[in-house]
C-alpha positions as CSV (number, residue, x, y, z in Angstrom):
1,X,-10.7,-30.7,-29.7
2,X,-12.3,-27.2,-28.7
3,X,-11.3,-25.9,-25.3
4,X,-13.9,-23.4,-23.7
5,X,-12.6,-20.9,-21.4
6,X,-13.9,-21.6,-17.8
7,X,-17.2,-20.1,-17.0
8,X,-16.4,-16.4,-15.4
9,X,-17.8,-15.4,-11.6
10,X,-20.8,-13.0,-12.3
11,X,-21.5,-12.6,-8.7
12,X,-18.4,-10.2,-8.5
13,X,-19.0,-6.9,-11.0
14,X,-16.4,-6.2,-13.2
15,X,-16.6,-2.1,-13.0
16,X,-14.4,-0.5,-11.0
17,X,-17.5,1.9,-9.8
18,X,-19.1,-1.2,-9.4
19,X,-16.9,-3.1,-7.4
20,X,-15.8,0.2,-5.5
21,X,-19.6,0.7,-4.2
22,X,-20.0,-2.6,-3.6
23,X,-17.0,-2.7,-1.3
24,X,-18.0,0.7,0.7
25,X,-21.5,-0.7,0.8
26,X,-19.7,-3.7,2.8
27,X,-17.7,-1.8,4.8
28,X,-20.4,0.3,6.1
29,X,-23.0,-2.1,6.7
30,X,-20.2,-4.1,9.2
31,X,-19.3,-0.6,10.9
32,X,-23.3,0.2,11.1
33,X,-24.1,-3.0,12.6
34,X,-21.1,-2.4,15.5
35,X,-22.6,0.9,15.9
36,X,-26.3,-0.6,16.0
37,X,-25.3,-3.5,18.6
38,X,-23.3,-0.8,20.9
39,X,-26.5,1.4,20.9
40,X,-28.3,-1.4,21.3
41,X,-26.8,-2.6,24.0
42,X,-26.4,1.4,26.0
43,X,-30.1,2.1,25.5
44,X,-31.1,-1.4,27.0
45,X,-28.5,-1.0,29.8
46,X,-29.8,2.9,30.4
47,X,-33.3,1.8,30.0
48,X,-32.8,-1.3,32.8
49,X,-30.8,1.4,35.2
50,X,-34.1,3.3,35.3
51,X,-36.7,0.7,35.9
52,X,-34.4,-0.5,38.8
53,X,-34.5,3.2,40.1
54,X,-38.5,3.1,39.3
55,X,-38.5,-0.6,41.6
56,X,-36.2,0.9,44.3
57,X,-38.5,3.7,44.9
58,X,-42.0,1.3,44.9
59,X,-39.9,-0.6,46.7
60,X,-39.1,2.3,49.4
61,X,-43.3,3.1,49.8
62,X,-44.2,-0.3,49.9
63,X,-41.8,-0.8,53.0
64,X,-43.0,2.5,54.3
65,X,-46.5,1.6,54.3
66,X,-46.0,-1.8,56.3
67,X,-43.6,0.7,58.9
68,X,-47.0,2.4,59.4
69,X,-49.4,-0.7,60.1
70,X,-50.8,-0.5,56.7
71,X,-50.8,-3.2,53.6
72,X,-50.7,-1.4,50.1
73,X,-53.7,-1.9,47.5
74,X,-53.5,-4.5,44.7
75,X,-53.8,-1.3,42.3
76,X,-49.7,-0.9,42.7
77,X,-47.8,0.5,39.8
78,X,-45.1,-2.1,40.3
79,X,-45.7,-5.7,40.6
80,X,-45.2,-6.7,44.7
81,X,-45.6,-9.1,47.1
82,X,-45.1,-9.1,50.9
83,X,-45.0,-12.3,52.8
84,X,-44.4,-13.8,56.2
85,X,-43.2,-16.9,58.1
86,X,-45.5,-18.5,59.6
87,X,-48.1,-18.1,57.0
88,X,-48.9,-20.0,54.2
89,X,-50.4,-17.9,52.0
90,X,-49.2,-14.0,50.7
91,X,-49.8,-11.5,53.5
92,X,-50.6,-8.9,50.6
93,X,-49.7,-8.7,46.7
94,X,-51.0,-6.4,43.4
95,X,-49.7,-4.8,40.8
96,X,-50.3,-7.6,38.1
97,X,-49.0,-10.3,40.8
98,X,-51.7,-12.5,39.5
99,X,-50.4,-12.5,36.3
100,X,-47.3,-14.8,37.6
101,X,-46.8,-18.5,37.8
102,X,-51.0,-19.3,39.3
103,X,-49.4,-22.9,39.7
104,X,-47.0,-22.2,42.9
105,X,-48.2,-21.4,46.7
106,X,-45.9,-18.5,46.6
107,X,-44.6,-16.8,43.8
108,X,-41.5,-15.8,45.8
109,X,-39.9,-17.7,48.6
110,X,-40.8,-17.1,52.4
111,X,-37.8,-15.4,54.6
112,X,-36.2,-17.9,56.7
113,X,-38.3,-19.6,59.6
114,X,-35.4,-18.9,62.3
115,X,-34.7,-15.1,61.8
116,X,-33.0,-12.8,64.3
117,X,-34.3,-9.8,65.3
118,X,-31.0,-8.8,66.5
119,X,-29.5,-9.8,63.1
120,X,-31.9,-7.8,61.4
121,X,-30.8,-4.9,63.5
122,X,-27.3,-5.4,62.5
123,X,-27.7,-5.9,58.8
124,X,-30.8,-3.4,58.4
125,X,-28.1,-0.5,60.3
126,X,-25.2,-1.7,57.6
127,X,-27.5,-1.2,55.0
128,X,-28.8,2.5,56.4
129,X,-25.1,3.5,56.1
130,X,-24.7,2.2,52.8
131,X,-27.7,3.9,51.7
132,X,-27.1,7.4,53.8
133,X,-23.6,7.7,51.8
134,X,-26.0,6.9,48.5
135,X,-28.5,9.8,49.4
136,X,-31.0,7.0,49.5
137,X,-33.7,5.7,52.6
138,X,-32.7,3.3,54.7
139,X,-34.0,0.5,54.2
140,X,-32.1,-2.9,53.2
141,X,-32.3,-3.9,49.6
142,X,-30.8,-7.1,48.7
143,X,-31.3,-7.2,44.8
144,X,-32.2,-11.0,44.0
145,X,-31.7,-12.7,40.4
146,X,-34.0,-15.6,41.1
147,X,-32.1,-18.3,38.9
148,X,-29.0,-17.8,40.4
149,X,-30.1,-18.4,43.8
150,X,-30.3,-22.0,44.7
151,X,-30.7,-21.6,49.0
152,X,-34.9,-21.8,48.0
153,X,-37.1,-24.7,47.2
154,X,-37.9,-25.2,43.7
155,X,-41.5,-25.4,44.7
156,X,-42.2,-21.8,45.0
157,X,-41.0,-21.3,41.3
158,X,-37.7,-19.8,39.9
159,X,-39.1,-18.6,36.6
160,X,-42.3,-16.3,37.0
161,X,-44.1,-16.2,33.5
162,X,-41.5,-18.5,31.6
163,X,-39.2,-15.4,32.0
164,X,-36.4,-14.9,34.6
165,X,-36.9,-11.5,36.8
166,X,-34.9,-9.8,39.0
167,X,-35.8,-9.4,42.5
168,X,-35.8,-6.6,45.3
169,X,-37.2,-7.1,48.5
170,X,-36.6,-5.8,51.9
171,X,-37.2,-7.2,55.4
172,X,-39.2,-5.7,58.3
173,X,-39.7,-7.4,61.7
174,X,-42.8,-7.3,62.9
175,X,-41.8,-6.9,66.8
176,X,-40.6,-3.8,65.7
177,X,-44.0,-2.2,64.1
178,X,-46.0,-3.1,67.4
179,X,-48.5,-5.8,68.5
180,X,-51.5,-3.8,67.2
181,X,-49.9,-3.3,64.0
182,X,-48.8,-6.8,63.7
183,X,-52.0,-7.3,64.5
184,X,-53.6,-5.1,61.6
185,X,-51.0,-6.7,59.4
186,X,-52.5,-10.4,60.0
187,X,-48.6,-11.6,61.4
188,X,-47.4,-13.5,64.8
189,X,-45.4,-10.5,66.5
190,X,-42.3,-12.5,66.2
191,X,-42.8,-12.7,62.7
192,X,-40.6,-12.1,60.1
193,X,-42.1,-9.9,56.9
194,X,-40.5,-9.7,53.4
195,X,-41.5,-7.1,50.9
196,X,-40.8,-8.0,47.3
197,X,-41.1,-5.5,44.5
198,X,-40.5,-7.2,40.9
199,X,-38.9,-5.4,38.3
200,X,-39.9,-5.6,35.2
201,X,-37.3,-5.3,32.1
202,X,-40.9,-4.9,29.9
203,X,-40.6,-1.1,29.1
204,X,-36.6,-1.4,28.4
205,X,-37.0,-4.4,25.9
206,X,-39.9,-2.2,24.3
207,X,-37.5,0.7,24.0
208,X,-34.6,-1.6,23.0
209,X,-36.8,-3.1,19.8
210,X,-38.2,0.0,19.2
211,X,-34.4,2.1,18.6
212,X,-33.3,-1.5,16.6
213,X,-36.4,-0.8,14.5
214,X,-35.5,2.6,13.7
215,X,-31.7,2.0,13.3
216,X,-32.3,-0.7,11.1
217,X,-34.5,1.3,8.6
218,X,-32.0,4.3,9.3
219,X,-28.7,1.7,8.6
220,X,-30.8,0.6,5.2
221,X,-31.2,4.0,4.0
222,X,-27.7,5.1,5.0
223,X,-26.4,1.8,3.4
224,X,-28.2,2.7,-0.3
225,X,-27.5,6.4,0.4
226,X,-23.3,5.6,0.8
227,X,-23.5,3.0,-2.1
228,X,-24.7,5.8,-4.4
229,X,-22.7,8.2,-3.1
230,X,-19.7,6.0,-3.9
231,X,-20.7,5.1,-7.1
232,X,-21.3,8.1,-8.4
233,X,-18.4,9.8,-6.8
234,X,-16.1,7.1,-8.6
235,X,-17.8,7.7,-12.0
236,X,-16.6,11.2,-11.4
237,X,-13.2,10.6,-11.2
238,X,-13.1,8.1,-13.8
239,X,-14.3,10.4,-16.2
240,X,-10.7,12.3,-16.3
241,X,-8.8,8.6,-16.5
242,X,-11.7,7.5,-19.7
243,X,-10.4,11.0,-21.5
244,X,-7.0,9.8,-21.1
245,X,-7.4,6.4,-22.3
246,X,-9.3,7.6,-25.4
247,X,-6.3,10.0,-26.4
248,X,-4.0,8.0,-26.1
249,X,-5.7,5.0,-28.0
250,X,-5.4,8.4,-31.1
251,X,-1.2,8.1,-30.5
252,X,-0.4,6.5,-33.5
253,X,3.0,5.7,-35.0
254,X,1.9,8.4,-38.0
255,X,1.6,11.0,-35.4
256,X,3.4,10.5,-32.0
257,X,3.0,14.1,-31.1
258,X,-0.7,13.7,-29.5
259,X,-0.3,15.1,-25.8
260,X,-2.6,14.4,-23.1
261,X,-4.3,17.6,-21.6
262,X,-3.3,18.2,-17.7
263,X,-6.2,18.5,-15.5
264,X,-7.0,21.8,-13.6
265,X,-6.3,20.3,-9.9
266,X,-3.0,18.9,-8.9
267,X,-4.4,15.4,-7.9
268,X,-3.6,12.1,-8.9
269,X,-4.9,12.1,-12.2
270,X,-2.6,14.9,-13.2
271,X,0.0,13.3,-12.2
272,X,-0.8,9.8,-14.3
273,X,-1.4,12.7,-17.2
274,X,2.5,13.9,-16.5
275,X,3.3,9.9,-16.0
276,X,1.8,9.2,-19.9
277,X,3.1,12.5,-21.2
278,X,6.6,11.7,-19.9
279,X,6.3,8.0,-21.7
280,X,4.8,9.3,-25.0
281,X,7.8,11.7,-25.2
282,X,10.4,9.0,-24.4
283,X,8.7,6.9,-27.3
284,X,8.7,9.7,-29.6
285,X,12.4,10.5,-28.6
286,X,13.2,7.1,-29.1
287,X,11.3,6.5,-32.4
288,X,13.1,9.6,-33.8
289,X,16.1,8.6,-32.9
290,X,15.5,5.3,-34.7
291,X,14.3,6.9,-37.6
292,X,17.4,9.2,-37.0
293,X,19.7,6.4,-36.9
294,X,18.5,4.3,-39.9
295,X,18.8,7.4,-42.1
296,X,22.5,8.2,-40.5
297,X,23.2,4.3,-41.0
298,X,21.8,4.2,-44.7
299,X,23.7,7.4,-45.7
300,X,26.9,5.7,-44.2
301,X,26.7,2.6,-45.7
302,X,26.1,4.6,-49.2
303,X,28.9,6.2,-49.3
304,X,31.5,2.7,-49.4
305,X,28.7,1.3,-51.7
306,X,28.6,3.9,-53.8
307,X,32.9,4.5,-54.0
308,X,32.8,0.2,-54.5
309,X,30.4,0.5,-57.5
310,X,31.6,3.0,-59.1
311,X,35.6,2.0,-59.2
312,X,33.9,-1.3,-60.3
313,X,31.7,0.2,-63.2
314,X,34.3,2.4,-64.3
315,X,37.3,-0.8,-64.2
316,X,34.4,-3.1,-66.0
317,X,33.5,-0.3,-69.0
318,X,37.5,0.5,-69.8
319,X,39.7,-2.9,-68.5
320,X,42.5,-2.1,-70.5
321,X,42.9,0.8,-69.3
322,X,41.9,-0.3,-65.6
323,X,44.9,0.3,-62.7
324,X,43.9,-3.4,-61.4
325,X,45.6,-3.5,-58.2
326,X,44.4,0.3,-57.4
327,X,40.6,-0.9,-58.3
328,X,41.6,-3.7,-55.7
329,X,42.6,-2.0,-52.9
330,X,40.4,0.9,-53.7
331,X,37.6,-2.5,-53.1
332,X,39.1,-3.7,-50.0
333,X,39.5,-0.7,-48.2
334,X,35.6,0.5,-48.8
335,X,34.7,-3.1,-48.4
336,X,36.9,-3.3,-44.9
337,X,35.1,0.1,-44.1
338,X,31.7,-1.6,-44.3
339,X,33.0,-4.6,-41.9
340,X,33.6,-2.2,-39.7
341,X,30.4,-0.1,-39.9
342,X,28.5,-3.3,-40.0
343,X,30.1,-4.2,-36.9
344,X,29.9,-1.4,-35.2
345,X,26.1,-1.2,-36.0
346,X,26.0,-4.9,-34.6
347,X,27.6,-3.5,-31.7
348,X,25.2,-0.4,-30.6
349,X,21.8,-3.1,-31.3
350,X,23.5,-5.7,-28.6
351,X,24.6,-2.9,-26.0
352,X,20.9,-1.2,-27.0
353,X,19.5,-4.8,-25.9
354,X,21.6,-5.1,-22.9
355,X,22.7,-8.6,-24.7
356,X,26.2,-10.1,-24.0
357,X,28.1,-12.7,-25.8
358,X,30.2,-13.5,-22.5
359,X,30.4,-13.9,-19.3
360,X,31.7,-10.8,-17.0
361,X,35.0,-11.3,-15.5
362,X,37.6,-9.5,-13.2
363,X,39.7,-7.6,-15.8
364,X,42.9,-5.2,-14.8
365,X,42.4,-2.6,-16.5
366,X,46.0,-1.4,-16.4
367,X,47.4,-4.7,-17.9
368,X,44.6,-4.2,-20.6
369,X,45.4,-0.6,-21.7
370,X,49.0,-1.5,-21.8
371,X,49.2,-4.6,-24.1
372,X,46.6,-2.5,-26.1
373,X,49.4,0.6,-26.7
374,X,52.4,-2.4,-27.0
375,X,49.6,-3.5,-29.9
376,X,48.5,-0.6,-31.6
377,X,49.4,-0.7,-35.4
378,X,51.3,2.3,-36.3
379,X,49.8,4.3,-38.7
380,X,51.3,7.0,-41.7
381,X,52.2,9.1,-39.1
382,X,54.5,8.8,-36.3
383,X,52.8,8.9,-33.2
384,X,54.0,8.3,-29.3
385,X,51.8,5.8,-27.6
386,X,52.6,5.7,-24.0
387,X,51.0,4.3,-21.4
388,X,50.9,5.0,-17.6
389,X,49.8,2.9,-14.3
390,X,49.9,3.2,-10.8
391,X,49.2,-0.6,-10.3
392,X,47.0,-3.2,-10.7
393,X,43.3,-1.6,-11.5
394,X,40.5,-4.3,-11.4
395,X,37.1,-4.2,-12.2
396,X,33.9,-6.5,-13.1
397,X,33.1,-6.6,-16.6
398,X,33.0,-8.3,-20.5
399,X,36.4,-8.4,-21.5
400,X,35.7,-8.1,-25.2
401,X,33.6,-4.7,-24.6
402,X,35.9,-3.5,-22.3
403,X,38.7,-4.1,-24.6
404,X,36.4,-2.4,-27.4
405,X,35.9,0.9,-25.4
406,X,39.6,1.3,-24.7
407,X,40.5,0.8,-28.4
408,X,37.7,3.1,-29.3
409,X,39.6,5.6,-27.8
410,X,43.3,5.1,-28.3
411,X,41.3,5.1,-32.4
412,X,40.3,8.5,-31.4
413,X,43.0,9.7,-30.1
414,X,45.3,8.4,-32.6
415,X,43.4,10.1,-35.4
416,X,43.4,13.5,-34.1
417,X,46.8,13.9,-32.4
418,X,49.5,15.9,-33.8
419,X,52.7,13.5,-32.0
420,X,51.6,12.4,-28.8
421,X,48.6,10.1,-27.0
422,X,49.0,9.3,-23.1
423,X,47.0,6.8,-21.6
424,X,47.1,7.0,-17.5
425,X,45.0,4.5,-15.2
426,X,45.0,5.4,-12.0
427,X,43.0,3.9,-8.9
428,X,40.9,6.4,-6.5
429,X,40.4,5.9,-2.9
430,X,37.5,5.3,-3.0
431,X,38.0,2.0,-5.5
432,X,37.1,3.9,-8.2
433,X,39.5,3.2,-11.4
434,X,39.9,6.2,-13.7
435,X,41.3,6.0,-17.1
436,X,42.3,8.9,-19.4
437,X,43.5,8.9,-22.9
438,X,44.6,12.6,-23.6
439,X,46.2,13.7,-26.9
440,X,47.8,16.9,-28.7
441,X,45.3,17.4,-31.3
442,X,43.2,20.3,-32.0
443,X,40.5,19.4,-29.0
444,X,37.1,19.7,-29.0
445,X,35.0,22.9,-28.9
446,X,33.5,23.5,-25.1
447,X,30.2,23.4,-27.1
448,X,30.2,19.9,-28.4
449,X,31.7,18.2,-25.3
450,X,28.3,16.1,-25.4
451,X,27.5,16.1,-29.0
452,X,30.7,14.2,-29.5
453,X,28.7,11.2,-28.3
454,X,26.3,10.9,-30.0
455,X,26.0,8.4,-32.8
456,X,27.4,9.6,-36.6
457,X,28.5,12.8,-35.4
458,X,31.8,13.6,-36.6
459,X,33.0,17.3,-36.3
460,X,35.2,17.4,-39.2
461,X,33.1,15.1,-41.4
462,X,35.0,15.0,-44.4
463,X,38.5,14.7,-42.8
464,X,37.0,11.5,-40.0
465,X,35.4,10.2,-43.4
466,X,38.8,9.5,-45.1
467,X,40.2,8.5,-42.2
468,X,38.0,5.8,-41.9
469,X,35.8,7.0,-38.8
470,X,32.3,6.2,-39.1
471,X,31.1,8.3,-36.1
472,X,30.3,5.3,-33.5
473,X,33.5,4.8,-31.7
474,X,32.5,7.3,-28.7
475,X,28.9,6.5,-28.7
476,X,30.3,2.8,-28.4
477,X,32.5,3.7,-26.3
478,X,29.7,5.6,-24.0
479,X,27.3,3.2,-24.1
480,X,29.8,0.0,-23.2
481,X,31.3,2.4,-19.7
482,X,27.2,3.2,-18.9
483,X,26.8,-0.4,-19.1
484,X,29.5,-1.3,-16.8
485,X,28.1,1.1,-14.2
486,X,31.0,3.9,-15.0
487,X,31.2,7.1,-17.0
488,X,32.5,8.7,-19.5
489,X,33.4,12.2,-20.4
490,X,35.5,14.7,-21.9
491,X,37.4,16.7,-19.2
492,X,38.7,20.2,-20.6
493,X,41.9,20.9,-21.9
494,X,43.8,24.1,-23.1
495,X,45.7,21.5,-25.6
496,X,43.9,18.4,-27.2
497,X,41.2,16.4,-26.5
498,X,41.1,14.2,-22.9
499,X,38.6,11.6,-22.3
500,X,38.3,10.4,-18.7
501,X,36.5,6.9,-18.1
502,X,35.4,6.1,-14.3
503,X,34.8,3.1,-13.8
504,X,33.9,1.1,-10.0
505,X,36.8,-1.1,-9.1
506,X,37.4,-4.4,-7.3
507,X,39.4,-4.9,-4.7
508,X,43.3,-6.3,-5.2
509,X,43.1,-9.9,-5.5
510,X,44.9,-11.6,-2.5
511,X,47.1,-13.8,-4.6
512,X,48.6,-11.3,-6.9
């Protein structure tokens, strides 16, 4: 049965300069439209402020004009209306008035049929104060959204044109202008006139649809103009990261000494270079210290083979005049030597894995190092093990490495010292349990303190060789207290050699 892989999204690119424009194209398209609607919205607001200016002063002349006995001509910039109670019919309108609802008596409502004089007195001198502190005339404006006023019959039409207007208008009493006036005017004396000047939101709509015109094609061009920008500028400084890539795609295992080329500027990139220069040298360390230790291992494991075969071929070519017990221990000691190596080499490959056959455990390490000295198998030479402890000394660990490390180094010890190895273990203050094994030996020179650790290294090769060191005990030994979150080191000494081990310790147990 063949399974097809599901069908990829192609809406979404899959280049990085791709998807990078695409995103800045999106981002800047939904900042240009808030930008768009906020100018939008300004500019109509600005535009509306000065047509209501433009209707307040019509508005002023037109009241002016009726002050002096006169009506104004239908040939008014601003649409207007003036009407009167008692009549039934417009005392005087132009400006385009005709170009309203033709359907209702009045295109805007009548003033009230009872109207005070004396209120109009009142309210027209509030109004003169308002409008003295505004630097404006005095006369009473009382803007009107027709809609939202409800206190007028229906009949005379709320919606002038299918559109909804707003309204200013001023009152004027016609006792006031004078019976001759009134008279001229066409009005009872005790009549009540209203002047109405429309205003017209015509010219700010116009400017309003004229800026979204140009901010839309502007947006468009801006949009396409960022995308490429983006694009491009990505493409730039992908070029750097493609070099990269395609040198080190060249590292092979044949030549692992191909270095990536640090850019000029100190940006990013440089610092990815340093990044994959840094990784390419820990692989070529690493790989040469492989290649490194295979060598130091085959040329180890040689040596017994070679001793083994030899004692074998020479015992097999003259048997009767063969030592057969000698050939036999001769056999057992090279072929106990490669045990050994061959653990040991098992060893550093599970502590180089970070593998472990056991569980950690709470282990005192005083109790350890002394049953380890009680234990240690006493060699040709006469040799005083002693052991020292301030008390119990706990720590968090494997057991069997622990246990390993410390013999590592009582091994060490013993084979160098001239009478004496002292082991101390001694907790800090901190909780810190420190562990030295110090013996009277010849020491170690100031100049291989470090190189003592490392793996095959012995400094007397020949003499380590026949004593059956294969040169892994302090790497093992290194590598097991690094592992366990301590250290270890060689501290100096004027006589002998004295390795100090830190490790972090536990606190005292409450039932011991």
């Amino acid at each position: 049965m063949n399974v097809t892989e599901p069908r990829r999204r192609r809406w979404w690119p899959l280049s990085v300069r791709a998807r990078t424009a695409l995103a800045v194209a999106l981002v800047t398209a939904v900042v240009l439209v808030g930008v768009g609607a906020w100018v939008h919205r300004e500019i109509y607001r600005e535009s509306e402020g000065i047509a209501e200016n433009q209707a307040r002063t019509d508005l002023f002349a037109l009241v002016h004009q009726v002050r002096n006995g006169s009506l104004p001509g239908r040939g008014s910039t601003a649409p207007y209306e003036i009407v009167a109670t008692g009549r039934r019919t417009a005392v005087a309108s132009g400006g385009g008035m005709e170009d309203f609802d033709p359907e209702a008596r009045h295109v805007l409502p009548t003033p009230p049929a009872r109207f005070s004089p004396e209120s109009l007195v009142k309210d027209k001198g509030k109004d003169e104060e308002e409008d003295e502190e505004s630097g404006e005339w005095g006369h009473a404006m009382r803007p009107l959204r027709i809609p939202e006023r409800s206190d007028y019959r229906p009949s005379y039409g709320e919606h002038l044109a299918g559109k909804t207007y707003t309204v200013l208008y001023d009152d004027v009493w016609a006792g006031s202008l004078g019976k001759d006036k009134a008279a001229a005017l066409g009005v009872a004396p005790d009549a009540t006139l209203r002047v109405y000047t429309v205003l017209l939101p015509d010219t700010a709509e116009e400017i309003a649809d004229t800026t979204d015109g140009l901010l839309l094609r502007a947006g468009l061009f801006s949009l396409v103009l960022i995308g490429a920008a983006a694009y491009f500028t990505v493409r730039l400084a992908l070029r750097p990261i493609e070099a990269i890539r395609v040198l080190t795609a060249s590292v092979t295992p044949n030549d692992p000494r191909e270095r990536i080329t640090l850019p000029a500027t100190g940006h990013e990139i440089s610092a990815l270079a340093t990044t994959l220069n840094g990784t390419l040298q820990r692989l070529d360390d690493a790989a040469a210290q492989q290649r490194r230790f295979v060598a130091d291992a085959s040329h180890e494991l040689r040596s017994p083979l070679t001793t083994l075969l030899a004692s074998l071929e020479v015992a097999l070519a003259y048997p009767e005049r063969t030592d057969w017990p000698a050939t036999a221990t001769t056999a057992a000691r090279q072929t106990r030597r490669l045990q050994e190596l061959a653990e040991d080499l098992l060893l550093l490959a599970r502590l180089d894995t970070r593998a472990s056959r056991t569980d950690p455990a709470i282990i005192d390490l005083a109790a350890l190092a002394a049953r380890l000295t009680e234990e240690y198998p006493p060699g040709e030479r006469t040799l005083d093990l002693t052991c020292e402890a301030t008390g119990h000394a706990y720590v968090h660990g494997n057991s069997e490495e622990l246990e390993r490390l410390l013999r590592n180094l009582l091994d060490n010890a013993a084979r160098h010292a001239a009478h004496l190895v002292r082991v101390t273990v001694r907790k800090e203050e901190d909780d810190e349990v420190v562990v030295t094994v110090h013996d009277d030996g010849p020491g170690v020179p100031p100049e291989d303190a470090e190189r003592v650790f490392e793996r095959f290294v012995r400094l007397d090769d020949a003499r380590s060789r026949d004593q059956g060191g294969t040169g892994l005990g302090l790497a093992i030994a290194r590598d097991v207290a690094a592992r366990h979150g301590g250290t270890l080191t060689l501290a100096p000494r004027t006589l002998g050699a004295c390795f100090r081990l830190s490790l972090p310790g536990l606190p005292v147990p409450a039932e011991v």
